[in-house]
C-alpha positions in Angstrom: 147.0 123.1 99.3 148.5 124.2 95.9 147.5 121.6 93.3 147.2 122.1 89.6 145.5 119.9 86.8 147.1 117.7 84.8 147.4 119.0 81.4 148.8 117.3 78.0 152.6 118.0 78.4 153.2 119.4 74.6 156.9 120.4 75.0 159.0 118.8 77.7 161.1 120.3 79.8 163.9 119.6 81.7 165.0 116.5 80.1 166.1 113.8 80.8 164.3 113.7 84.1 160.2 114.2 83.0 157.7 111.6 84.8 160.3 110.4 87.0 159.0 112.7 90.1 155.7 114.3 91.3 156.1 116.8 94.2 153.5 117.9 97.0 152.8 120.0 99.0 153.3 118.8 102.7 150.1 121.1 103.9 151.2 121.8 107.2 152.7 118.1 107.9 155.6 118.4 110.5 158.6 117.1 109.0 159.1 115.0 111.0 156.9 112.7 109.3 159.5 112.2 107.0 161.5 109.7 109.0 158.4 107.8 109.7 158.5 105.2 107.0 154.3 104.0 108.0 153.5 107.8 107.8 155.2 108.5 104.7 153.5 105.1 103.0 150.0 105.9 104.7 150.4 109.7 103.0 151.2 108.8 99.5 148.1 106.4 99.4 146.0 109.0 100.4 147.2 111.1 98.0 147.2 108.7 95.2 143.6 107.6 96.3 142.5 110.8 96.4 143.8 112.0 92.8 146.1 114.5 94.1 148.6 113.1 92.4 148.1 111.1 89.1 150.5 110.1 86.5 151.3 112.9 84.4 151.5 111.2 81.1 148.3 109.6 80.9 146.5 111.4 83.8 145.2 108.3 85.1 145.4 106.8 88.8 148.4 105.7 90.8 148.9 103.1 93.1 151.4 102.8 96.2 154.5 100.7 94.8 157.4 101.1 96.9 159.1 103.3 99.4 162.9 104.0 99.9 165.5 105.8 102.1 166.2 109.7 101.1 168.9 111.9 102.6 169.0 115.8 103.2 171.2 118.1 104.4 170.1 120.9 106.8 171.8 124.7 106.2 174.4 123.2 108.8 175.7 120.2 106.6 173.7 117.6 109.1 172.3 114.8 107.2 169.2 113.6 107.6 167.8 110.2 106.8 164.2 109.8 105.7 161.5 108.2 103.0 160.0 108.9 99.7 157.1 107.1 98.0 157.0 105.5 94.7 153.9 105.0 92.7 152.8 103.3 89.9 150.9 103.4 86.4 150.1 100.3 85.0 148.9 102.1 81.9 152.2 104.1 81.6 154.5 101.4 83.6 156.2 104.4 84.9 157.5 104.9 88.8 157.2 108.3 89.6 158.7 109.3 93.3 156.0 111.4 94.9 158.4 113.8 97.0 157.4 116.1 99.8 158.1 120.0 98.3 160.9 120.7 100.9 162.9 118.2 99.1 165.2 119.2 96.0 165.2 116.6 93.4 169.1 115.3 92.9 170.9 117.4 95.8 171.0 117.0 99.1 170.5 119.7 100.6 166.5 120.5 101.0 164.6 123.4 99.1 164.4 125.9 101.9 168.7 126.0 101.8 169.5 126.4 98.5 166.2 129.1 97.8 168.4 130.5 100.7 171.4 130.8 98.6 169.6 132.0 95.1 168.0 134.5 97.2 171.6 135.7 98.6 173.1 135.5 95.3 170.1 137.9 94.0 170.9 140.3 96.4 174.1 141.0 95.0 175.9 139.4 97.6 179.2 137.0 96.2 179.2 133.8 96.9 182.3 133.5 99.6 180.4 136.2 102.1 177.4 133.8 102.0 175.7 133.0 105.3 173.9 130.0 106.6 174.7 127.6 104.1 177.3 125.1 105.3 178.1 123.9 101.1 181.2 124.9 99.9 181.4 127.5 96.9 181.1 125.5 94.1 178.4 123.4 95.2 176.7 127.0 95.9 177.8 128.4 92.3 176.3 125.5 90.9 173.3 125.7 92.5 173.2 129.1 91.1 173.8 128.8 87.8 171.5 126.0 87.2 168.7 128.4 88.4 169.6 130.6 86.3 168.8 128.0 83.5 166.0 126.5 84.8 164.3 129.5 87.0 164.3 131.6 83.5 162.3 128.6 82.1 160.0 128.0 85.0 159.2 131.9 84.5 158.2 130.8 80.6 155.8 127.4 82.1 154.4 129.3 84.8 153.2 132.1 82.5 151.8 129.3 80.3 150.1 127.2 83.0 148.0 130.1 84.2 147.0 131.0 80.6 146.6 127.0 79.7 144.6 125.8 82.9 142.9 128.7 84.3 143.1 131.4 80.9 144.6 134.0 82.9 146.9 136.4 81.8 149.7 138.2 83.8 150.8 141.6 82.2 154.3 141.3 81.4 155.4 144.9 83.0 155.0 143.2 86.2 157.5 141.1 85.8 160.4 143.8 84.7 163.0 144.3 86.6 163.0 141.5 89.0 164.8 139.0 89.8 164.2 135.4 88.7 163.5 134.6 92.0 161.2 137.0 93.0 159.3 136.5 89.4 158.6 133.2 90.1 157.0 134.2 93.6 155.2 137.0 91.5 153.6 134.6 89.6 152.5 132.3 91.9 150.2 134.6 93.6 148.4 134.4 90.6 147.6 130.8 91.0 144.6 129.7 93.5 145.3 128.5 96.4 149.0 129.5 97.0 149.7 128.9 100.3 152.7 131.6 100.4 155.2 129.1 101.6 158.6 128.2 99.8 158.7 129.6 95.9 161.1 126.5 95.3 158.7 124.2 96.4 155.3 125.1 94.8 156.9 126.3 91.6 158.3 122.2 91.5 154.6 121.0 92.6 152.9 123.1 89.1 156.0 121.9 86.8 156.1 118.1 88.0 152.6 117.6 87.4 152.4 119.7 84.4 155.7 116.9 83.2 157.9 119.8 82.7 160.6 118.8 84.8 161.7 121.0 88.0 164.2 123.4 89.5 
């Protein structure tokens, strides 16, 4: 599982959406889990209980508050009904979602899709000869170009986090020359406990709980 700890959020990021989501990682969970509302409700507990995720303005506890209906889209434009959590923080008297990482916060379609498209894009390829994606072009240009916004300030948080939390420094030749997306996956086999799975996913897990927002 790829969790990292809370620390004091000096700058936000990503505004106007900080403390309003905490991802996870599903560690190994079948998806299907997502359309069973008493699994979904029985997982955030756990997770809450056990201080996986906390509230990340006051680092304190959660408790289960609420649970409603989420949509995704598959790479074939199929929509898919499910559930997401809602904590609370009675110090805070915030309601952070906690959201499974294969879940984009805002779209609909899910993480693995659109990391799909960034990664086309990246390749040099334009965006009408894209393949497996059933969006049109401009939802897929806009997918893009917020990356580019966001990805280039991910790379800036992630850098930080693994100086911040576990005083590590990654030399910044390694990073030259590569992609956005491919520096974000660069960096995250510098943090413990990676589990190698989708970049999208555990870069949103280390930026929601570090209150700095998300791709």
């Amino acid at each position: 599982m790829l969790h990292v700890s809370a620390c004091n959020p000096r700058y936000p990021f990503l505004s106007p959406f900080d403390c309003s989501l905490i991802v996870f990682h599903t560690e190994g969970i079948c998806k299907a889990s997502f359309y069973d509302r008493v699994g979904v409700k029985h997982t955030a507990n756990d997770l809450m209980a056990r201080g996986v995720v906390v509230c990340v303005l006051c680092f304190g506890s959660l408790r289960y508050h609420d649970i409603y209906v989420r949509h995704i889209n598959d790479e074939e434009g199929n929509r898919h009904s499910g559930w997401v959590a809602q904590g609370y923080c009675r110090v805070c008297n915030k309601y952070p979602s906690i959201q499974p990482d294969f879940i984009m916060a805002y779209k609909h379609y899910s993480a693995k899709v659109i990391e799909s498209v960034i990664t086309e894009s990246e390749s040099g390829r334009v965006v009408e000869q894209f393949s497996g994606c059933a969006a049109d072009v401009s939802t897929m240009r806009r997918w893009i170009k917020q990356f580019n916004v966001r990805g280039a300030a991910a790379v800036g948080w992630l850098i930080a986090a693994l100086f911040e939390v576990y005083d590590h420094h990654l030399r910044v030749f390694e990073l030259q020359h590569k992609k956005l997306l491919k520096q974000l996956a660069r960096l995250l086999r510098e943090f413990p406990n990676f589990n190698g799975g989708s970049v999208f996913g555990a870069v949103n897990i280390i930026l929601t709980t570090r209150n700095c927002g998300f791709l």
